[in-house]
Backbone bond lengths (Angstrom), bond angles and torsions (degrees), N, CA, C in turn:
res aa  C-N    CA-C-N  psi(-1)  N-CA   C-N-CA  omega(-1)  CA-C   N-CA-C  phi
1 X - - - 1.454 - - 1.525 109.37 -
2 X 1.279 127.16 127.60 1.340 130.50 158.23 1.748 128.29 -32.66
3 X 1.011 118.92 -175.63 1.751 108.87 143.54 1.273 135.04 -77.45
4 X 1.567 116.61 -17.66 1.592 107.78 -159.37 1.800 69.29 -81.39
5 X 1.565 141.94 -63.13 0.911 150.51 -89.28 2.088 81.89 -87.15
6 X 1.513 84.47 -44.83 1.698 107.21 168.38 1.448 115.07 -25.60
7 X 1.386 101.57 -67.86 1.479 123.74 -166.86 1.091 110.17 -69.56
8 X 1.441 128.38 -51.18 0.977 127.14 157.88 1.573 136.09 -39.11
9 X 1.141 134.79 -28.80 1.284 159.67 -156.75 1.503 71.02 -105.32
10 X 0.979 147.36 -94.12 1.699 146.52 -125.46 1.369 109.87 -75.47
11 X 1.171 108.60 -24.07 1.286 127.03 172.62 1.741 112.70 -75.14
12 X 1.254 113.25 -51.11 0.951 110.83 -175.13 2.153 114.35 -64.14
13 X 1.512 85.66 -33.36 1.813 99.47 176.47 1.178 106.83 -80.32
14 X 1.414 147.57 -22.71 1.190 147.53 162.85 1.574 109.83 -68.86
15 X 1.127 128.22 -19.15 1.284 133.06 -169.98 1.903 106.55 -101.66
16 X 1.482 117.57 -37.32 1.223 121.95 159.91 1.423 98.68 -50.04
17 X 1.513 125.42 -69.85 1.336 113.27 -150.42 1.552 115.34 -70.27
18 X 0.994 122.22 -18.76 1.444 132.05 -179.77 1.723 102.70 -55.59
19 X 1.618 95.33 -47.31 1.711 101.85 -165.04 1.463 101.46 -81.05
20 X 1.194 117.25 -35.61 1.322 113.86 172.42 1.345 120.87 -41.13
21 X 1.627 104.21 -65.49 1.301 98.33 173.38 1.480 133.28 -87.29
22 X 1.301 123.99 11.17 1.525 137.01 146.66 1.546 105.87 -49.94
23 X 1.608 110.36 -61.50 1.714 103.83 177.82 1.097 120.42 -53.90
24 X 1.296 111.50 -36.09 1.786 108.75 -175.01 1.153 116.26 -76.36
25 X 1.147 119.97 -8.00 1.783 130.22 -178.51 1.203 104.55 -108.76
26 X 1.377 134.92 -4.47 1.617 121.79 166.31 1.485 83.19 -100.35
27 X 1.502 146.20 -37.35 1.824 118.94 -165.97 1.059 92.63 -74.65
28 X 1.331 144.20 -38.06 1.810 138.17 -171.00 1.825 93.59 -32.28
29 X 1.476 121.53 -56.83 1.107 121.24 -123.11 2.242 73.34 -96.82
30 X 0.740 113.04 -58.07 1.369 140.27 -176.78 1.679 99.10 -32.13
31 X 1.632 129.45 98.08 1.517 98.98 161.52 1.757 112.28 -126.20
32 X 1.096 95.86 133.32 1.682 123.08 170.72 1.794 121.22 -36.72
33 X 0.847 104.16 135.70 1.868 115.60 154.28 1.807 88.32 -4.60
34 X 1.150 132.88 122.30 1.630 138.30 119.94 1.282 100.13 168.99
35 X 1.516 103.42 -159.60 1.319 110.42 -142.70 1.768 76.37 -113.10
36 X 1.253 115.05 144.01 1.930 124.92 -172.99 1.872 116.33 -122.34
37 X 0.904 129.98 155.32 1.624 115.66 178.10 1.848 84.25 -123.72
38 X 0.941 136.06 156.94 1.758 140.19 122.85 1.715 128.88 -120.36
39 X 1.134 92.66 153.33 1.726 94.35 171.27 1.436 120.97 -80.34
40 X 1.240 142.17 152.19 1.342 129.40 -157.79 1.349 97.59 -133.40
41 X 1.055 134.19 121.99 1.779 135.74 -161.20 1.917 107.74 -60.05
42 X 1.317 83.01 -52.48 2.056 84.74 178.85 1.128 99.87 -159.66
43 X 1.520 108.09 134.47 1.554 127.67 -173.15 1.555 93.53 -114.06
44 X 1.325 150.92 125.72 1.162 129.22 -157.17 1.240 127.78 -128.74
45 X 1.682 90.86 -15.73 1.421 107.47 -174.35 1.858 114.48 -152.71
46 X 1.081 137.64 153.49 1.091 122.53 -177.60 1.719 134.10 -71.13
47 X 1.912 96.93 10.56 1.320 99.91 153.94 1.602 135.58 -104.56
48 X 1.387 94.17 6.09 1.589 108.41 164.21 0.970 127.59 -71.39
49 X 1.362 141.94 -33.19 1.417 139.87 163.75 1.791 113.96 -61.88
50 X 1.047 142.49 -39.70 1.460 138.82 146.02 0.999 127.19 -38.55
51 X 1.696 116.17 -39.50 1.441 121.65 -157.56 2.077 92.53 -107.59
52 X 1.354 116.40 -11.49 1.402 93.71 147.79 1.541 130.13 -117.96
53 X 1.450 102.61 18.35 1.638 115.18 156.70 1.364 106.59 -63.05
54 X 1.732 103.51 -49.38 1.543 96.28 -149.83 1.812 103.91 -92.19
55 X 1.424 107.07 5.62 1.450 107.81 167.39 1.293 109.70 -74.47
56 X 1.217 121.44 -69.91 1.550 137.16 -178.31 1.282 103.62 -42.44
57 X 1.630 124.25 -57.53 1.652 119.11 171.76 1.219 124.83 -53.20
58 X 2.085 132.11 11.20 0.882 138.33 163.69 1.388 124.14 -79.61
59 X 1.530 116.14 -12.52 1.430 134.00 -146.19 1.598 92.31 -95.61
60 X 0.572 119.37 117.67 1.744 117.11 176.08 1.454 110.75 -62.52
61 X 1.416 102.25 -30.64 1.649 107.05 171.69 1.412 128.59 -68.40
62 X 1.257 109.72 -8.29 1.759 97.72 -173.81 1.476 88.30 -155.69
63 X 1.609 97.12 160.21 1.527 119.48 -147.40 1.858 89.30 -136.84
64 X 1.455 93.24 -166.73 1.742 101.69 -165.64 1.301 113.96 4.48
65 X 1.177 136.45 92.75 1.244 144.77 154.31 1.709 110.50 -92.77
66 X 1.528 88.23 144.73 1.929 108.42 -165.93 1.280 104.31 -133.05
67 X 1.308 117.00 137.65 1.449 106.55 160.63 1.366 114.84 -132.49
68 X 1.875 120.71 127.01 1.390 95.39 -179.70 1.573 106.74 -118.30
69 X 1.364 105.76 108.03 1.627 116.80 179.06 1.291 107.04 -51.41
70 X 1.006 162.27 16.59 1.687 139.90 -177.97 2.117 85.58 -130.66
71 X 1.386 118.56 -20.39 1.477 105.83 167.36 1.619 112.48 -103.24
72 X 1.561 101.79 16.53 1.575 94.39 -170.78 1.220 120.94 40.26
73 X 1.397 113.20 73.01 1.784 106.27 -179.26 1.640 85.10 -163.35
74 X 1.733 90.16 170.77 1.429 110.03 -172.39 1.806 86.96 -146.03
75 X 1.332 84.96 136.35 2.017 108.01 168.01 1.342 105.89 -117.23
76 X 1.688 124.48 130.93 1.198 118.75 162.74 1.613 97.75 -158.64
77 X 1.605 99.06 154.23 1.389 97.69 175.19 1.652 119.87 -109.47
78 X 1.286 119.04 151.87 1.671 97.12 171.27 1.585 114.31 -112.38
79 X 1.253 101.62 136.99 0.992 104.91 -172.04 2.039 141.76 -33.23
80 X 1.104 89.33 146.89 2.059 80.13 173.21 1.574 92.80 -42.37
81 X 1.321 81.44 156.79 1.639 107.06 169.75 1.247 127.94 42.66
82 X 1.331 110.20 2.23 1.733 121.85 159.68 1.026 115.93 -114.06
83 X 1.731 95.05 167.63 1.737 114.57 169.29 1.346 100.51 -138.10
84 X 1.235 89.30 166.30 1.917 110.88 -178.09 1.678 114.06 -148.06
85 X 1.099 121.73 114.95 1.258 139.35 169.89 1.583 121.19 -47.23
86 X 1.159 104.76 98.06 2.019 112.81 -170.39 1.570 93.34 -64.84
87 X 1.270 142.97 23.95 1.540 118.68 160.54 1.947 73.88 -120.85
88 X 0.719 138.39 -31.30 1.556 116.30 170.88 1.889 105.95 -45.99
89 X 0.990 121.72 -45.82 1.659 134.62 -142.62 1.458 86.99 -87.25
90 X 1.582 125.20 -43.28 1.293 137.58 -149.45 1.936 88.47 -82.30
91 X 1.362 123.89 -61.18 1.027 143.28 -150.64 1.691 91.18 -73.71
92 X 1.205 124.90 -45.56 1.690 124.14 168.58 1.332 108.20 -65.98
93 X 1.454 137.21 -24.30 1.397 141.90 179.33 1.827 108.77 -78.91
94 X 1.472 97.85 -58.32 1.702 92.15 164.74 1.162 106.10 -58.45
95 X 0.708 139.33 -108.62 2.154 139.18 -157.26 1.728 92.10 -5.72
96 X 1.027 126.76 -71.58 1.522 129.59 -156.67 1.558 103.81 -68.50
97 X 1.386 117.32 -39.30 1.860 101.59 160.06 0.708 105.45 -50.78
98 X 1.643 153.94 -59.74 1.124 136.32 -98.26 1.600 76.06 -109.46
99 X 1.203 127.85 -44.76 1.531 126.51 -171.18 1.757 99.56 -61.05
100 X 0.862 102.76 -43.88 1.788 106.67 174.23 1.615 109.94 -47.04
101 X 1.083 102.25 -58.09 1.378 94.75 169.81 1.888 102.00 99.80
102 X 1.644 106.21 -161.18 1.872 96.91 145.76 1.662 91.87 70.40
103 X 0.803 123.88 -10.51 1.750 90.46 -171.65 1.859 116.04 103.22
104 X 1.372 99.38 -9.73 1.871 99.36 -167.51 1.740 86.94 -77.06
105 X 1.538 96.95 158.23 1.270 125.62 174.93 1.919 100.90 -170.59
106 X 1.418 80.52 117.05 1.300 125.02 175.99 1.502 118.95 -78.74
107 X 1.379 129.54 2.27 1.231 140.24 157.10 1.506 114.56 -40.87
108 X 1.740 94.72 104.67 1.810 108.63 -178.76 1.670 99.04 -79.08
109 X 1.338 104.37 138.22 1.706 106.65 170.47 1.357 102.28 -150.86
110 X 1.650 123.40 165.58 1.175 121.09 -170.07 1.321 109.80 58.44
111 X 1.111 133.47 63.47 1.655 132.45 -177.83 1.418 105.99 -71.28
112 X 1.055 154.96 170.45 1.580 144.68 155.43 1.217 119.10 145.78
113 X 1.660 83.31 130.36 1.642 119.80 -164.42 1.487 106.61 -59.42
114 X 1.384 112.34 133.71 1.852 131.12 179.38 1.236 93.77 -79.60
């Protein structure tokens, strides 16, 4: 092979991997139909568990939502045939700490499917 033939070739594999990992970084954010657990950074008071039930129960996308304050965690599922974007979920979770006030932070981590 020449050089352009070179360059070409590297280009073309540098250009797979870019997209590759563009896709994998929009599904990160992206989650599917099932049932999900997360950890919740600080639940702080005994009106935080309502007030991020009743955030998440805004989402048209996901259904049974749980929260159990003494494991700091949240269960919810999203629905068949949808998805919902965890910086959507995250970005409705900040606003509602922030109204909480106190110290709560609603920071989902450990996301993962049951």
């Amino acid at each position: 092979m020449n050089r352009r033939t070179h360059i070409a070739v590297a280009v073309l594999v540098l250009s797979a991997l870019i997209l590759t990992g563009f896709v994998a970084a929009q599904s990160k954010d992206e989650l599917k139909a099932g049932q999900y657990t997360a950890k919740v950074k600080a639940i702080v008071c005994g009106g935080c568990g309502p007030l991020i039930q009743k955030t998440l129960a805004n989402f048209k996308e996901l259904e049974a939502v749980t929260v159990d304050q003494k494991a700091s965690s949240v269960q919810f599922t999203v629905k068949k045939d949808a998805t919902v974007k965890l910086t959507e979920l995250q970005k409705a979770l900040d606003a509602a700490a922030n109204r909480m006030g106190m110290g709560a932070d609603y920071t989902l981590s450990a996301v993962t499917p049951k």
